[in-house]
LUMLUMVEX-603588 format. One record per residue: y, x negated, z of N, C-alpha, C in turn. Coordinates in Angstrom, 1 decimal. Atoms other than C-alpha are relative to their C-alpha. Layout:
BEGIN
[[Y, X, Z], [Y, X, Z], [Y, X, Z]]
...
This chain:
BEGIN
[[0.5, -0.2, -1.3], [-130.6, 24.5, 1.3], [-0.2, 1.5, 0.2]]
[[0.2, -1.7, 0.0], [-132.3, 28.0, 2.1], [0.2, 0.2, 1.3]]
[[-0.3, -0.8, -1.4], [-131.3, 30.4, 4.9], [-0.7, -0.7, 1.5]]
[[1.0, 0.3, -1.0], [-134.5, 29.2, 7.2], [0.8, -2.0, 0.7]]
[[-0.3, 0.8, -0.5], [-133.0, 25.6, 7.2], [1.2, 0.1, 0.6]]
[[-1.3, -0.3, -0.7], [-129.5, 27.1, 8.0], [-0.1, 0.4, 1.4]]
[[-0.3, -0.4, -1.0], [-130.6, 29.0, 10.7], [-0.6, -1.4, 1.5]]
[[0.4, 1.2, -1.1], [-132.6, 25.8, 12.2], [1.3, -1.2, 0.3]]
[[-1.1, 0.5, -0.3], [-129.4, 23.9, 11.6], [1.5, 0.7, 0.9]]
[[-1.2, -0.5, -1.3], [-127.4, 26.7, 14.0], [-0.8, -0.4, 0.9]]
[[0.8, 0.3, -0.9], [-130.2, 26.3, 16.2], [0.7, -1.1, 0.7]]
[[-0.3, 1.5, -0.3], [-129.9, 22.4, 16.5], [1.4, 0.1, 0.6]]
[[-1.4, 0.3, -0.4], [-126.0, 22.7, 17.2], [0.2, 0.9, 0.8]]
[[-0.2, 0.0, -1.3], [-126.2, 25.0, 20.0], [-0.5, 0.0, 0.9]]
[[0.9, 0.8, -1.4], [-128.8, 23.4, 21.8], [1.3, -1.2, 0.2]]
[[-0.7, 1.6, -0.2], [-126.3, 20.3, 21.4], [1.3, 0.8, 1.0]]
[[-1.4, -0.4, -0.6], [-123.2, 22.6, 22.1], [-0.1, 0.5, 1.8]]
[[0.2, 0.0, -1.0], [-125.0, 23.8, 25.4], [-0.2, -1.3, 0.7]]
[[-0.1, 1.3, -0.6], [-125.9, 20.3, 26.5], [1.1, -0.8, -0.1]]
[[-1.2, 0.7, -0.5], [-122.6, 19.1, 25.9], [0.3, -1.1, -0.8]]
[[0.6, 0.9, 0.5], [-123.7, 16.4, 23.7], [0.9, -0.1, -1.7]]
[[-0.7, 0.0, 1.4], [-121.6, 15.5, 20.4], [1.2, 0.6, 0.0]]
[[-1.0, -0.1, 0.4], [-118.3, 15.7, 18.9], [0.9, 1.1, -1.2]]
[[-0.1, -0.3, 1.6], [-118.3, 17.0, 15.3], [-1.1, 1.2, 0.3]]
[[0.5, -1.2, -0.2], [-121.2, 19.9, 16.3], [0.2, 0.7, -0.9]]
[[-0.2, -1.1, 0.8], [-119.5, 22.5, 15.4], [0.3, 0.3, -1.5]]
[[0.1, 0.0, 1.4], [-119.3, 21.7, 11.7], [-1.2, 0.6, -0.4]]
[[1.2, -0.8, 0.2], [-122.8, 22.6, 11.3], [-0.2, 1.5, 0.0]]
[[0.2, -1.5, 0.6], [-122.6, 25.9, 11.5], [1.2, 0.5, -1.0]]
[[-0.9, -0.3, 0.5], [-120.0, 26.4, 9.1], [-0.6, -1.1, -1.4]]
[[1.0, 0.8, 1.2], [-122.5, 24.1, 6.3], [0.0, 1.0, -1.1]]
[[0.0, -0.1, 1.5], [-121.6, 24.9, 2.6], [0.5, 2.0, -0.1]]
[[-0.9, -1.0, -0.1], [-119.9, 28.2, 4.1], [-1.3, 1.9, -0.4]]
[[1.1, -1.2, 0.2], [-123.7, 30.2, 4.3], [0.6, 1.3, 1.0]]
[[-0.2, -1.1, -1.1], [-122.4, 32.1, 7.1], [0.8, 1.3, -0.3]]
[[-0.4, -1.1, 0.8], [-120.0, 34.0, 4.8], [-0.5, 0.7, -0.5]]
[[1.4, -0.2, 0.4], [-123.1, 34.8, 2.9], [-0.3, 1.4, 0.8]]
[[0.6, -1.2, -0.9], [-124.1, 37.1, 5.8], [0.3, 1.0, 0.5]]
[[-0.6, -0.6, -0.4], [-121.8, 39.0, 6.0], [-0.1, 1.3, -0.3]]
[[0.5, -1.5, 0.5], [-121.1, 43.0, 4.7], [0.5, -0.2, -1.4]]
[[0.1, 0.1, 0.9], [-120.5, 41.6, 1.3], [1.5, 0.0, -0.8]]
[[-1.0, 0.1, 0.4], [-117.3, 41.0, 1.3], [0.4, -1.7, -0.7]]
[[-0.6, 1.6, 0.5], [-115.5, 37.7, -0.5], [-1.1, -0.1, -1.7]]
[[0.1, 0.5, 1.2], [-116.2, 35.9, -3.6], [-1.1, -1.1, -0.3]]
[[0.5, 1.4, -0.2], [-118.2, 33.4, -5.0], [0.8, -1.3, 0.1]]
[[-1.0, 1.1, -0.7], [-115.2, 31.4, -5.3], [0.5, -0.1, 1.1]]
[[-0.3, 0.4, -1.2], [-114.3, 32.2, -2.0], [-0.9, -1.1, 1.0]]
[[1.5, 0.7, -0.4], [-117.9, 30.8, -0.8], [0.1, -1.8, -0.4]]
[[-0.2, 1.2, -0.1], [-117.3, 27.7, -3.0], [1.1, -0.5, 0.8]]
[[-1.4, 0.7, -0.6], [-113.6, 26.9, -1.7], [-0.8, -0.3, 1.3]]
[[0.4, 0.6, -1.6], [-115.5, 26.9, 2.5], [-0.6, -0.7, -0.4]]
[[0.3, 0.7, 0.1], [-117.7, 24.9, 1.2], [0.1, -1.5, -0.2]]
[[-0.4, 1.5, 0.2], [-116.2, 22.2, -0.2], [1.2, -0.7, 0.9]]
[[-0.6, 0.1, -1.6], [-113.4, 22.6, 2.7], [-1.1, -0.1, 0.9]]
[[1.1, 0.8, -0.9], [-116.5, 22.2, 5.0], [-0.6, -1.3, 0.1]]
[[0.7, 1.5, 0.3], [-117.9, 19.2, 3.4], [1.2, -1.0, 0.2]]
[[-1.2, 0.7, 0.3], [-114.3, 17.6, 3.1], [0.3, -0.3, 1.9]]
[[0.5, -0.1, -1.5], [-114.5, 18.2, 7.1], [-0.5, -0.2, 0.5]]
[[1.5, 0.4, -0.1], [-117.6, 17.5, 7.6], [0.3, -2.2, -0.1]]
[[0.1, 1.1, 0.3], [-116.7, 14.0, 6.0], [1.4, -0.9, 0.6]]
[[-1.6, 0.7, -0.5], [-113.0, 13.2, 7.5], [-0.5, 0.3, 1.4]]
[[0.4, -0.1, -1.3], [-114.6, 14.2, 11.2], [-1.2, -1.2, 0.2]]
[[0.9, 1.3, -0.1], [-117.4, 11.4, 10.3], [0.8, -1.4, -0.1]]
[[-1.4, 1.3, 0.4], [-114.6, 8.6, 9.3], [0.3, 0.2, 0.8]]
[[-0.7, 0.6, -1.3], [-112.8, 9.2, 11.9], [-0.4, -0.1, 1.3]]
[[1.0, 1.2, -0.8], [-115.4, 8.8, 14.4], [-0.9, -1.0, 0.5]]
[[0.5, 1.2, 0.1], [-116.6, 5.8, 13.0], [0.7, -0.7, 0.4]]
[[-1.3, 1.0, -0.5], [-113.1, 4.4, 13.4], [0.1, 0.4, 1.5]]
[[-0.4, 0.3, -1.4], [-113.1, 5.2, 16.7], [-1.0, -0.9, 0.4]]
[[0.7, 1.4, -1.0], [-116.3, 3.4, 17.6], [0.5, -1.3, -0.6]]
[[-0.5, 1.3, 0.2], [-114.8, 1.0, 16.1], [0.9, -1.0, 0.7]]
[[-1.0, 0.0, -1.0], [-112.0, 1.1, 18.0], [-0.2, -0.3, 1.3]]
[[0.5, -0.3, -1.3], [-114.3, 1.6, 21.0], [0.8, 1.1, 0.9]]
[[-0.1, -1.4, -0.7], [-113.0, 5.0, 22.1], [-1.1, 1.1, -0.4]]
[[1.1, -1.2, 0.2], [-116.0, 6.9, 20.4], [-1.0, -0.2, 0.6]]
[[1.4, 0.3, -0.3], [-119.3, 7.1, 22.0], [-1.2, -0.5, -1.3]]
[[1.1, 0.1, 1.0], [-122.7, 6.3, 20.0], [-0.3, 1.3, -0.7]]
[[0.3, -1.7, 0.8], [-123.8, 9.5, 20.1], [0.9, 0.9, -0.8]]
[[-1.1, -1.0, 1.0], [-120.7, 11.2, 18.8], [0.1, -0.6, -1.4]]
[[0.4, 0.8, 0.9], [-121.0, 8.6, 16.0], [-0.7, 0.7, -0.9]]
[[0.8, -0.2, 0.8], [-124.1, 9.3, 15.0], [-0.3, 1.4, -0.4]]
[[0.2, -1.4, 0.7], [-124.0, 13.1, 15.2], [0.9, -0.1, -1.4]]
[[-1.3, -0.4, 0.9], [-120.7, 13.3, 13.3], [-0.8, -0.5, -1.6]]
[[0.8, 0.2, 1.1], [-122.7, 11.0, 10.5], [-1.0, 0.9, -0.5]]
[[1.8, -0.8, 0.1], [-126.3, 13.0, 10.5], [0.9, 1.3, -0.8]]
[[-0.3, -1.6, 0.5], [-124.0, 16.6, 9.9], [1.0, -0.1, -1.0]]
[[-0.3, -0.3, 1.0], [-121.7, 15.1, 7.3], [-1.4, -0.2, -1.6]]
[[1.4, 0.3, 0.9], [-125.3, 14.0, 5.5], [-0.3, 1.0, -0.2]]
[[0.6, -0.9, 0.2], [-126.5, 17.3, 6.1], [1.2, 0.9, -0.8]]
[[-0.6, -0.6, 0.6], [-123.5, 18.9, 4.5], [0.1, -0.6, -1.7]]
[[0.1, 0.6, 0.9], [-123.2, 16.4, 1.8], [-1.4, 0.4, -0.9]]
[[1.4, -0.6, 0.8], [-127.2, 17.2, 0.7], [0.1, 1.3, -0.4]]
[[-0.6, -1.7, 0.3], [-126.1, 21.1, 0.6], [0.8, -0.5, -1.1]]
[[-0.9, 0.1, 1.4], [-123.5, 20.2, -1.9], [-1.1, -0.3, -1.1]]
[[1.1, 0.6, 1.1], [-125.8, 17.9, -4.0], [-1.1, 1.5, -0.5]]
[[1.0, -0.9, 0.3], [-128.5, 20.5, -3.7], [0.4, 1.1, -1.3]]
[[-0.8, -0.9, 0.3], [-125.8, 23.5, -4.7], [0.5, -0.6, -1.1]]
[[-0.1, 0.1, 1.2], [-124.8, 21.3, -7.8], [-0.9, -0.6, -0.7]]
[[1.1, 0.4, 0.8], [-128.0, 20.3, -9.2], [-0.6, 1.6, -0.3]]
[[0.4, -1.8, 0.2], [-128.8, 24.7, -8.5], [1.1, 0.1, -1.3]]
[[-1.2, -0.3, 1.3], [-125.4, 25.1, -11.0], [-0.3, -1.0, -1.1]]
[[0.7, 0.6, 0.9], [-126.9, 22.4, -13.3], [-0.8, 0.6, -1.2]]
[[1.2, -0.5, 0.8], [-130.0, 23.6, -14.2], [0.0, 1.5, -0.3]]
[[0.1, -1.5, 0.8], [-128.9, 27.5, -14.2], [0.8, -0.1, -1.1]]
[[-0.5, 0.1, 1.0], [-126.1, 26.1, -16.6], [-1.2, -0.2, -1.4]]
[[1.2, 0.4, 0.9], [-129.3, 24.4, -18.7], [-0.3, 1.2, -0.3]]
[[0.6, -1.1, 0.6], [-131.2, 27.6, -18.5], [0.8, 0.9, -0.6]]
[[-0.6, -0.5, 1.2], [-128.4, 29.1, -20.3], [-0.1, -0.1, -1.4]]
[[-0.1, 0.7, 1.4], [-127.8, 27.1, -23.0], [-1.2, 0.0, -0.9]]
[[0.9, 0.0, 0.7], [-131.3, 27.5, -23.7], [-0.3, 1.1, -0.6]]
[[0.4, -1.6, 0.5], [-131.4, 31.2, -24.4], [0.3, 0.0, -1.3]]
[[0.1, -0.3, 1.6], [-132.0, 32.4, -28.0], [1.8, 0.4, 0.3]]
[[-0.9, -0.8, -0.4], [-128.4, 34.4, -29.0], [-0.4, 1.5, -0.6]]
């Protein structure tokens, strides 16, 4: 996921967070932990992976447990469906981010020595 999508996925979640609208929101801006990224260049790349996969892990236990609510019938639709859509959109970040570590691994292994 590149920067331009990141910044359209802050976008989306504080249009929502001003209308009031959704549950889970604020996960989205905290997606695969780009926001560290932009910072003055502090942290790690393992620090980078650790938010990430703490984000997605959050991302995915704030979707479950809004399912179980509508299940329950104390969750709305809409809180539902966001909470699903933003652990999707986190989940695809991951995927993306290990199919990127895949194929740079490949392009290694291909180098002469």
């Amino acid at each position: 996921m590149n920067i331009k999508a990141m910044d359209a996925a802050n976008a989306y979640s504080n249009a929502l967070k001003n209308q009031g609208i959704g549950s889970g929101t604020d996960k989205i801006d905290g997606i695969s932990g780009i926001s560290s990224l932009r910072g003055d260049g502090e942290g790690t790349f393992s620090d980078v992976l650790k938010a990430a996969i703490s984000n997605t892990s959050d991302a995915v236990s704030v979707s479950a447990n809004t399912g179980i609510g509508a299940l329950n019938g104390s969750a709305d639709l809409v809180d539902v469906v966001t909470s699903v859509q933003n652990a999707e959109i986190v989940l695809q970040s991951v995927v993306a981010v290990r199919d990127k570590v895949i194929s740079a691994y490949q392009d290694i292994i291909k180098m002469p020595i």
